[in-house]
MILUMTOR-792917 format. One line per field, with one value per residue (C-alpha): residue in three letters; chain; x negated, z negated, y. Coordinates in pm, 1 decimal, always signed. Layout:
r <- c(ALA / ...)
c <- c(A / ...)
xx <- c(X / ...)
zz <- c(Z / ...)
yy <- c(Y / ...)
***
This chain:
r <- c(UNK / UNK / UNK / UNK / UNK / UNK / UNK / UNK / UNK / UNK / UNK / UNK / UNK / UNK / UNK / UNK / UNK / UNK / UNK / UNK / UNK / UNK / UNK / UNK / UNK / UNK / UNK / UNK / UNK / UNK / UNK / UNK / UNK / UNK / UNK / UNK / UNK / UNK / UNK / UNK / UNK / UNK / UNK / UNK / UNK / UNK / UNK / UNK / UNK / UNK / UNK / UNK / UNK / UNK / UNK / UNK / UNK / UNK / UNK / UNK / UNK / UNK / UNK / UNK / UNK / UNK / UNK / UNK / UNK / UNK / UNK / UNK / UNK / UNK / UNK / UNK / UNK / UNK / UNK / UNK / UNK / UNK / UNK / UNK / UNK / UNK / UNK / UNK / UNK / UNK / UNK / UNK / UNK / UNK / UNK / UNK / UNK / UNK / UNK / UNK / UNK / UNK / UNK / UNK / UNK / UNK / UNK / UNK / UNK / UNK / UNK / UNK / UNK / UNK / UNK / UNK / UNK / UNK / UNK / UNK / UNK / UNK / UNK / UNK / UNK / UNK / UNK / UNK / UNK / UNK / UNK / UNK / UNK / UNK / UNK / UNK / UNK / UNK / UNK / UNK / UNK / UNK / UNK / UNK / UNK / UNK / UNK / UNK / UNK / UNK / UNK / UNK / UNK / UNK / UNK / UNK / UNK / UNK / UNK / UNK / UNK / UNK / UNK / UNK / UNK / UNK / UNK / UNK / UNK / UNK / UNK / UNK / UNK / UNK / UNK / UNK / UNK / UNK / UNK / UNK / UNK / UNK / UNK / UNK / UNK / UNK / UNK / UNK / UNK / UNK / UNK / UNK / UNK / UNK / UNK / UNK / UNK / UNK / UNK / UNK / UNK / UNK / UNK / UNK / UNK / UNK / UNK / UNK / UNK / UNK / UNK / UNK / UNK / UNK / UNK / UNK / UNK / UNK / UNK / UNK / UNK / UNK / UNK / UNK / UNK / UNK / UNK / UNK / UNK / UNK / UNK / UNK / UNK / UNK / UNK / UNK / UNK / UNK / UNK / UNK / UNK / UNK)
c <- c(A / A / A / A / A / A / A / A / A / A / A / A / A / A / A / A / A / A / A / A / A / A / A / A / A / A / A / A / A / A / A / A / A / A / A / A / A / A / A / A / A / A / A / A / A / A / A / A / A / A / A / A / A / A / A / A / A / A / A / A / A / A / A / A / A / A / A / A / A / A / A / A / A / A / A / A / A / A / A / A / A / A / A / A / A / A / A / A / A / A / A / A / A / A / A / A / A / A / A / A / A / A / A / A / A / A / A / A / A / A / A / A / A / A / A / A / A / A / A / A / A / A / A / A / A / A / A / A / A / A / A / A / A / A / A / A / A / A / A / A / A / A / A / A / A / A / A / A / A / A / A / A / A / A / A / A / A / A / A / A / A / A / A / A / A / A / A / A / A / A / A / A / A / A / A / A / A / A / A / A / A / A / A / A / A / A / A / A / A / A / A / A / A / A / A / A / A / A / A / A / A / A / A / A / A / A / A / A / A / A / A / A / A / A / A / A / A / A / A / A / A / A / A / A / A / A / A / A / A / A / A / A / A / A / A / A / A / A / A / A / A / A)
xx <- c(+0.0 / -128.9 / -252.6 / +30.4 / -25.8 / +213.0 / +1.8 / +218.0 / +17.1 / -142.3 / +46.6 / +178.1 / -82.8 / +23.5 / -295.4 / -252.6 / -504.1 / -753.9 / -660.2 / -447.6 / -152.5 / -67.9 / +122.0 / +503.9 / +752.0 / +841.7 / +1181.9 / +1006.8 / +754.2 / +1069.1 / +1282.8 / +981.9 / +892.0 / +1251.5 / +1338.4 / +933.8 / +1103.3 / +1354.6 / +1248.9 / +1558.3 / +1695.7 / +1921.2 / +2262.3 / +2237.3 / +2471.8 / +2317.4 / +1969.9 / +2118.4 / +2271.3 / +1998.7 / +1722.7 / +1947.6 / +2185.9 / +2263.1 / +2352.6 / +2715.2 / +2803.0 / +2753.4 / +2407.3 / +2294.1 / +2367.7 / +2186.8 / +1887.9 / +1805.6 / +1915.3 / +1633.1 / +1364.3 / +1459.2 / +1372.3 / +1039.3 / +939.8 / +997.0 / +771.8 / +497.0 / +461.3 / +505.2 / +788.5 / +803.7 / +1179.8 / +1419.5 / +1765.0 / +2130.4 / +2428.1 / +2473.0 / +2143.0 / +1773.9 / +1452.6 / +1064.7 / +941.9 / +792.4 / +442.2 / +428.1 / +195.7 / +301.1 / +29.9 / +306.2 / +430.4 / +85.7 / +78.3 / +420.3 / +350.1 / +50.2 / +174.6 / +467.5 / +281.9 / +52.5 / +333.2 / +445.6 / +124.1 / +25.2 / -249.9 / -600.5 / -799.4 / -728.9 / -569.6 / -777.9 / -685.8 / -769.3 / -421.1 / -258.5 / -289.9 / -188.4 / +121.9 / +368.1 / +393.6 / +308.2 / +343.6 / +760.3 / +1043.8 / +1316.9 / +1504.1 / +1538.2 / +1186.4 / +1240.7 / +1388.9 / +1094.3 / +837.3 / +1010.0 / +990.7 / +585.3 / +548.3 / +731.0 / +562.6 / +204.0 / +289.2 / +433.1 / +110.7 / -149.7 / +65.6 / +78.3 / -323.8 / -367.0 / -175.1 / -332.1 / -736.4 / -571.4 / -505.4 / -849.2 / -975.4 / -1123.2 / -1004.6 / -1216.9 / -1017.1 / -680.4 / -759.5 / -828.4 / -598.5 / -355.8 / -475.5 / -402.7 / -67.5 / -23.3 / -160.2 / +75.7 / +373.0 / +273.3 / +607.4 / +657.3 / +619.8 / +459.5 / +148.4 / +69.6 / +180.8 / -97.3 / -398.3 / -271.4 / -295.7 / -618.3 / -792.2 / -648.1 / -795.1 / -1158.6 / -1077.4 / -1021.0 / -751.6 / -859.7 / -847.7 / -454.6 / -355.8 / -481.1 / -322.7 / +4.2 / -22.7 / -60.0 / +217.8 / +426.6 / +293.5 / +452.3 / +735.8 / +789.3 / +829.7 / +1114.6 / +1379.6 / +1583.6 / +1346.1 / +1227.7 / +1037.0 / +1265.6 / +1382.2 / +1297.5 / +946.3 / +658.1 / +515.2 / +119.8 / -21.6 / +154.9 / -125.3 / -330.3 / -320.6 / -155.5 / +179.2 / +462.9 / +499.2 / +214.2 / +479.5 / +453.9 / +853.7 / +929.7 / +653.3 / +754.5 / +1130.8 / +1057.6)
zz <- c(+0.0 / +88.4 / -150.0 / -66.0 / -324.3 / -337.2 / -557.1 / -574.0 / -807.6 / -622.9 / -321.7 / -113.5 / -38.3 / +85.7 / +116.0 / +226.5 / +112.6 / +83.3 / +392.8 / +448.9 / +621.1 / +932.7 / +889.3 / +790.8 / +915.3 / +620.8 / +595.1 / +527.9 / +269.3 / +93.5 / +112.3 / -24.0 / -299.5 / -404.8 / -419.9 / -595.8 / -869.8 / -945.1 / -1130.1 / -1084.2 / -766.5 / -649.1 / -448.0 / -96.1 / -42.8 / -345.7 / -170.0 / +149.8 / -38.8 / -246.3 / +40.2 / +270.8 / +82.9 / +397.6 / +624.1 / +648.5 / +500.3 / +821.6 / +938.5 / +621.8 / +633.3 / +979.8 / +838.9 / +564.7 / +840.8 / +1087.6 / +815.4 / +657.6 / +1016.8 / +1043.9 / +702.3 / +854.1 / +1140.5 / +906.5 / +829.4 / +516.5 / +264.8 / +71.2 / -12.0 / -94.7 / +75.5 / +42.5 / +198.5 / -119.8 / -289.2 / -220.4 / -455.8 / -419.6 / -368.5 / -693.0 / -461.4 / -442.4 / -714.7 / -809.2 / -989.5 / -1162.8 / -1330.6 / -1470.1 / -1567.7 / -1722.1 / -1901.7 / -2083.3 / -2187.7 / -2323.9 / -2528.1 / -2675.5 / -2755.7 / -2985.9 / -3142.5 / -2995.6 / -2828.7 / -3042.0 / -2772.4 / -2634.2 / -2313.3 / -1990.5 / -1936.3 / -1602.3 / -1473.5 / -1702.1 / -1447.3 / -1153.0 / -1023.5 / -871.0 / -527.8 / -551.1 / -190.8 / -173.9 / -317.6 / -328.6 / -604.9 / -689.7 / -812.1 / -1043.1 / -1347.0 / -1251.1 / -1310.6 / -1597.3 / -1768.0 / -1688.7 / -1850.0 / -2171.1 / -2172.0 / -2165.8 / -2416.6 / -2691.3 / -2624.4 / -2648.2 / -2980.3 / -3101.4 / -3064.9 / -3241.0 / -3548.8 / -3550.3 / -3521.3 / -3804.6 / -4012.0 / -3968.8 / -4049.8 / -3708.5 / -3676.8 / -3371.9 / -3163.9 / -3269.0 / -3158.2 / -2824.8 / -2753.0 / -2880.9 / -2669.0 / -2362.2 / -2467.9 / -2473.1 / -2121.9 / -1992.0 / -2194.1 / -2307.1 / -2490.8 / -2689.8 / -3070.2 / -3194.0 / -2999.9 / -3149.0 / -3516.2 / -3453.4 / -3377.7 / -3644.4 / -3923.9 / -3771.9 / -3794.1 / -4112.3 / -4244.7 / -4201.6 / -4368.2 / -4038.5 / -4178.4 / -3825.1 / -3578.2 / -3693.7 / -3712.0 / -3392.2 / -3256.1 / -3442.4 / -3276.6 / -2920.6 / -2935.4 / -3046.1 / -2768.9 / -2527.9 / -2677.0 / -2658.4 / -2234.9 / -2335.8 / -2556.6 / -2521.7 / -2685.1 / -3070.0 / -3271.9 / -3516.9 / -3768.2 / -4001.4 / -3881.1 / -4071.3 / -4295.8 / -4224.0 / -4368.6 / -4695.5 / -4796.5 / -4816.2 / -5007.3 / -4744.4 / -4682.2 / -4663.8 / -4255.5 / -4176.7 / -4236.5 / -3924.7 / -3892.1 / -3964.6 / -3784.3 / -3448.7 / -3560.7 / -3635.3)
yy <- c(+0.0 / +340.0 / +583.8 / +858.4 / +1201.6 / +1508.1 / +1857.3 / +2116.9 / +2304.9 / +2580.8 / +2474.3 / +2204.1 / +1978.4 / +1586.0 / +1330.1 / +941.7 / +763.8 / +1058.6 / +1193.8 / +1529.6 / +1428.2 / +1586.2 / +1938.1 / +1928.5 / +2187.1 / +2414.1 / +2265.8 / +1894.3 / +2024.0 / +2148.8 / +1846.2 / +1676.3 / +1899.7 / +1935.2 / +1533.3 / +1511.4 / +1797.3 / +1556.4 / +1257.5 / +1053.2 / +1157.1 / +1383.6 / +1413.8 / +1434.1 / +1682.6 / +1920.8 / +1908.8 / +1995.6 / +2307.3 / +2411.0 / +2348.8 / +2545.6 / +2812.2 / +3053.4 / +2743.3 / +2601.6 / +2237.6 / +2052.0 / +2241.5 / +2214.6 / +1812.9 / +1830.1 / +1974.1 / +1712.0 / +1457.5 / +1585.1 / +1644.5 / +1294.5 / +1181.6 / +1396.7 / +1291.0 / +861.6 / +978.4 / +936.2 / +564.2 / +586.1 / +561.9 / +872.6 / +940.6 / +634.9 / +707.2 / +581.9 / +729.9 / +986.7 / +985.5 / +1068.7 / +1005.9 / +1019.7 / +664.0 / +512.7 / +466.0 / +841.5 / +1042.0 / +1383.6 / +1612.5 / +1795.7 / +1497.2 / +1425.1 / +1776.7 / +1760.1 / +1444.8 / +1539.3 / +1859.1 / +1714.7 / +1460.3 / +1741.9 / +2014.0 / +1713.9 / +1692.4 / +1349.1 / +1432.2 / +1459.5 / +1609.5 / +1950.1 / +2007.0 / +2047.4 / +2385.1 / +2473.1 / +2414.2 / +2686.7 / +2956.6 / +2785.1 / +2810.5 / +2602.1 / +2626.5 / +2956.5 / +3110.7 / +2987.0 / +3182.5 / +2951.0 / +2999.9 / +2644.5 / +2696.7 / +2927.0 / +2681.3 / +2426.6 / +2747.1 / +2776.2 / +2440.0 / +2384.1 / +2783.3 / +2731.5 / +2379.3 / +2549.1 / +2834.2 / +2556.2 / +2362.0 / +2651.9 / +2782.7 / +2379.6 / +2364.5 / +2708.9 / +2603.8 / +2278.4 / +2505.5 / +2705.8 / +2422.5 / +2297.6 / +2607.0 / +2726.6 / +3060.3 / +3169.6 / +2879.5 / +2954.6 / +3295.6 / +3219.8 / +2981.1 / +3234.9 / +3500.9 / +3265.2 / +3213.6 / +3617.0 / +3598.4 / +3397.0 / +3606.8 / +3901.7 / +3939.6 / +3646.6 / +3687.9 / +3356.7 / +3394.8 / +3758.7 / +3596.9 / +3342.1 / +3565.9 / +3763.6 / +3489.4 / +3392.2 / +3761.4 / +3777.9 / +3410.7 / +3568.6 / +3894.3 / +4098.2 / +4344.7 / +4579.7 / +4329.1 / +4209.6 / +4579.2 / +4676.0 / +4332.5 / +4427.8 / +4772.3 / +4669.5 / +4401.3 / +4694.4 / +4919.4 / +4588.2 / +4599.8 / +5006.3 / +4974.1 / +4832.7 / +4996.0 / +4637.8 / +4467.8 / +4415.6 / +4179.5 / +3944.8 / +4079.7 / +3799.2 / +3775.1 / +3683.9 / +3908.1 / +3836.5 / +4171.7 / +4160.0 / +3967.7 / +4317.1 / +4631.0 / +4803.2 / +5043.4 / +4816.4 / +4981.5 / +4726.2 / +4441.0 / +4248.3 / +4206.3 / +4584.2 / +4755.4 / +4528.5 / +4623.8 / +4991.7)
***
C-alpha cells in the first residue's frame, strides 16, 4: 500500500510515497482537505454546500461529483464514498491529526515532555479563506494556548520561573487578549521577587485591553500583587477592571 500524506499546516501539500503528487484543481484540494477535517466523515450533500456556498443544489452536487472523479484519477484511494457519505481513507496520514492528538494529550497533562513547538505559528492552510476553516483554526489555536498555559503552570510548580515565563509570553503571542497567559507571567515575575516586571506586565495588558472599551479583565481575577506592600490599585482584577 502506498505511503499517501495530506499537511495542511502551512499549506496544502499531498505526497505518495515521498513523492508530491501531481497538482489538484483548487476545488479537489478542498474536497480533500474538508473530508481530511472531518475525522468521521461527512454528508455528501453538506460538503457539497460548504465546499461550494454561492452554487445552487444541483451544481454544487456536480462539483463534488467531478472532483470525486479527479481525485480517482490518481490511483489511489483517498476518500471512501457511499451514496450519502464521504470520509478520508484510513491509509491516508493527516499532519493535523498528529498535531491535534498530541496537543490534546498534553493540555491534559499526559504528556512529560514539552511540546515540539515549532508548529505553534503555523497556520492552517493559511493562503484559503473559506469559512469552513475558520472553526478548525479555531480548535488547533485554543488547543495550543491551553497547552502553552498547562506547561507554564506545571514550570511554576516545579519552580522554574524563567520557563513559565516564556511559555507564557508565547501564549500572549498567539492572543494578546486572553487573561490567563498575562496571570501566569505575572505569578512567575512575582515568584523571584520581580515586583517591576509584573507591574509593567499588568500595565501593558491593560494598555490591550484600553483599544477596546468592550473589553475588561474578570472581575474575580486573581489578585497576584496583593502579595506586596503596594496600593490596593495594583490588584490584578481591579486595575484590568478599572
Amino acid at each position: 500500500m502506498p505511503d499517501v500524506r495530506l499537511h495542511l499546516l502551512g499549506g496544502f501539500e499531498l505526497t505518495i510515497d515521498g513523492h508530491r503528487a501531481p497538482t489538484l484543481q483548487p476545488g479537489v484540494q478542498r474536497l480533500l482537505a474538508f473530508v481530511a477535517l472531518t475525522a468521521r466523515g461527512v454528508e455528501r450533500d453538506f460538503a457539497s454546500q460548504q465546499l461550494w456556498p454561492d452554487s445552487s443544489e444541483p451544481r454544487a452536487r456536480a462539483n463534488l461529483r467531478s472532483s470525486l472523479w479527479r481525485l480517482r484519477r490518481l490511483d489511489v484511494e483517498l476518500i471512501e464514498t457511499s451514496p450519502t457519505r464521504l470520509r478520508l481513507a484510513e491509509s491516508v496520514w493527516v499532519d493535523t491529526r498528529d498535531v491535534v492528538g498530541e496537543l490534546t494529550a498534553s493540555a491534559k497533562g499526559g504528556l512529560d515532555n514539552p511540546v515540539a513547538f515549532d508548529f505553534l505559528f503555523v497556520d492552517l492552510l493559511p493562503d484559503w479563506y473559506d469559512d469552513w476553516l475558520t472553526i478548525e483554526r479555531e480548535k488547533v489555536r485554543q488547543l495550543t494556548l491551553r497547552v502553552l498555559e498547562t506547561q507554564a503552570r506545571r514550570a511554576l510548580a516545579r519552580g522554574d520561573a524563567s520557563e513559565a515565563i516564556q511559555l507564557a509570553l508565547t501564549a500572549m503571542a498567539i492572543d494578546p487578549l486572553r487573561e490567563t497567559p498575562c496571570r501566569l507571567v505575572m505569578e512567575a515575575h512575582l515568584s523571584e521577587g520581580n515586583e517591576f516586571d509584573a507591574q509593567r506586565t499588568l500595565d501593558s495588558y491593560r494598555q490591550r485591553l484600553a483599544c477596546d472599551p468592550r473589553l475588561a479583565g474578570s472581575a474575580d481575577a486573581l489578585t497576584l500583587l496583593a502579595r506586596t506592600p503596594r496600593p490596593p490599585a495594583l490588584s490584578f482584577g481591579e486595575s484590568v477592571a478599572g
